[in-house]
MIZA-847234 format. One record per residue (C-alpha): residue number from 1; residue in one letter; x negated, y, z negated. Coordinates in pm, 1 decimal. Example, Ala and Ser with C-alpha at 12.3 -4.5 7.8 and 13.67 -1.06 7.14 Angstrom:
! MIZA-847234
PT  num  residu         X         Y         Z
PT    1       A   -1230.0    -450.0    -780.0
PT    2       S   -1367.0    -106.0    -714.0
! end
This chain:
! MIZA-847234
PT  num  residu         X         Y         Z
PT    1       X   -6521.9   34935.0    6180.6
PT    2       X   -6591.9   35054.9    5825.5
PT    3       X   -6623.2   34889.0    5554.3
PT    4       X   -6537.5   35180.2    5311.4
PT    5       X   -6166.7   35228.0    5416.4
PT    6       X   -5833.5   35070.7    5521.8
PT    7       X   -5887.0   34957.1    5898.9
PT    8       X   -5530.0   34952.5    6084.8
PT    9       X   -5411.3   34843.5    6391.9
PT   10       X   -5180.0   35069.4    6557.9
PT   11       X   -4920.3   34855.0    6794.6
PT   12       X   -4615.4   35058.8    7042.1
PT   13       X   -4384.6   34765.5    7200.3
PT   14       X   -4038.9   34811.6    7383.0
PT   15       X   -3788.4   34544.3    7382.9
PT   16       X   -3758.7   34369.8    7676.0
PT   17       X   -3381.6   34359.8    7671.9
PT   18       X   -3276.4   34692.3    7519.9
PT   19       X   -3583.1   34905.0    7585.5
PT   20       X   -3606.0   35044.4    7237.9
PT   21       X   -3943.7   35165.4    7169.4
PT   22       X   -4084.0   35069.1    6836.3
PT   23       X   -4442.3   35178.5    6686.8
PT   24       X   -4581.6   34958.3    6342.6
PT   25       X   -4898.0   35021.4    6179.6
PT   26       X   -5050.0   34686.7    6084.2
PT   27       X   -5311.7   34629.3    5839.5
PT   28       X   -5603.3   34466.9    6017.4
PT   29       X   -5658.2   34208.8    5758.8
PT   30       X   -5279.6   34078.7    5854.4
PT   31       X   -5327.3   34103.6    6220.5
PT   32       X   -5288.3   33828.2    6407.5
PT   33       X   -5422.6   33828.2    6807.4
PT   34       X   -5107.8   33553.3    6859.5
PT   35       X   -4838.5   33857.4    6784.9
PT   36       X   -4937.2   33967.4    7109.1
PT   37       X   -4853.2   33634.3    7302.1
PT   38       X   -4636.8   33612.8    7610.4
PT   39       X   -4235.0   33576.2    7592.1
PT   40       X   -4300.5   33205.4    7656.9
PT   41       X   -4559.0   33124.5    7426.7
PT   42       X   -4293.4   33266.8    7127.1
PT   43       X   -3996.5   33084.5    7306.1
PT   44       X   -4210.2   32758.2    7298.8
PT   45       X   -4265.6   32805.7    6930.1
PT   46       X   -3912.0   32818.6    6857.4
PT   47       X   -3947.2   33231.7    6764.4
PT   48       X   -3738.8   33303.5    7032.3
PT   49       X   -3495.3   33568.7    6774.3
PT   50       X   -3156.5   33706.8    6855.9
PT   51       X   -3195.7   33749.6    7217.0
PT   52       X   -3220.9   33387.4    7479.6
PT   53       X   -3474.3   33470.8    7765.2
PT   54       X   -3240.9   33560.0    8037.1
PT   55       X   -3418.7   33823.5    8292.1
PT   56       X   -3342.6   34136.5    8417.9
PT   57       X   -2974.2   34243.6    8521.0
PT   58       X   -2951.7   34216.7    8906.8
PT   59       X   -2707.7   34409.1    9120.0
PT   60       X   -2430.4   34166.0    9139.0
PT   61       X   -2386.7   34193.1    8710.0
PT   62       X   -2412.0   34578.3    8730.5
PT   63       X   -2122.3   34600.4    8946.4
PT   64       X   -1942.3   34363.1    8752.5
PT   65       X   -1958.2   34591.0    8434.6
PT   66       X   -1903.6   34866.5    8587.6
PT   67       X   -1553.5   34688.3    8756.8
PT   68       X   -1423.1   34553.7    8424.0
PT   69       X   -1534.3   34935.5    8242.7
PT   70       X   -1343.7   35125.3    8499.6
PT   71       X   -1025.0   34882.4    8518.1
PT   72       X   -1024.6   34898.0    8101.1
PT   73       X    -708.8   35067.5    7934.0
PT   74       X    -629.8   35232.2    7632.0
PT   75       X    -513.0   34917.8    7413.8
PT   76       X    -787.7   34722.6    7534.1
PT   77       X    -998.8   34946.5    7338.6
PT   78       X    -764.8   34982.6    7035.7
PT   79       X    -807.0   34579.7    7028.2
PT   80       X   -1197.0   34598.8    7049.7
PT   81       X   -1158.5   34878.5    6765.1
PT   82       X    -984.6   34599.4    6567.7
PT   83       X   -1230.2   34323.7    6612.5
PT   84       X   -1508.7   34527.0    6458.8
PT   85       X   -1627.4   34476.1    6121.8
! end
């Protein structure tokens, strides 16, 4: 570490439910070892965010989707176009 210039921590994550990849440079005096805690440790302290814990999609739920996208018509998706914002 030098004293003489900006030290940074450089941290990649992927989101656990979506996969994204995300990269943030952090300066070092705002780094905090707890951002790096487990899922559970951040759902215990109630900074769960958007997503509940809920796992990994299993077999059963892909086929599922892929039933109801298959067996999906036309107005279906002109009703879904409506709904958005």
């Amino acid at each position: 570490m030098s004293r003489w210039r900006p030290i940074w921590v450089y941290l990649k994550y992927r989101c656990s439910h979506c996969r994204m990849v995300g990269e943030k440079l952090i300066n070092h005096r705002d780094w905090d070892e707890d951002m790096l805690a487990d899922e559970a440790a951040v759902s215990e302290a109630g900074g769960g965010g958007r997503f509940p814990a809920r796992g990994g999609i299993d077999d059963d739920e892909l086929r599922e989707f892929s039933t109801r996208i298959r067996d999906l018509r036309r107005s279906d998706l002109d009703a879904l176009a409506r709904d958005l914002p």
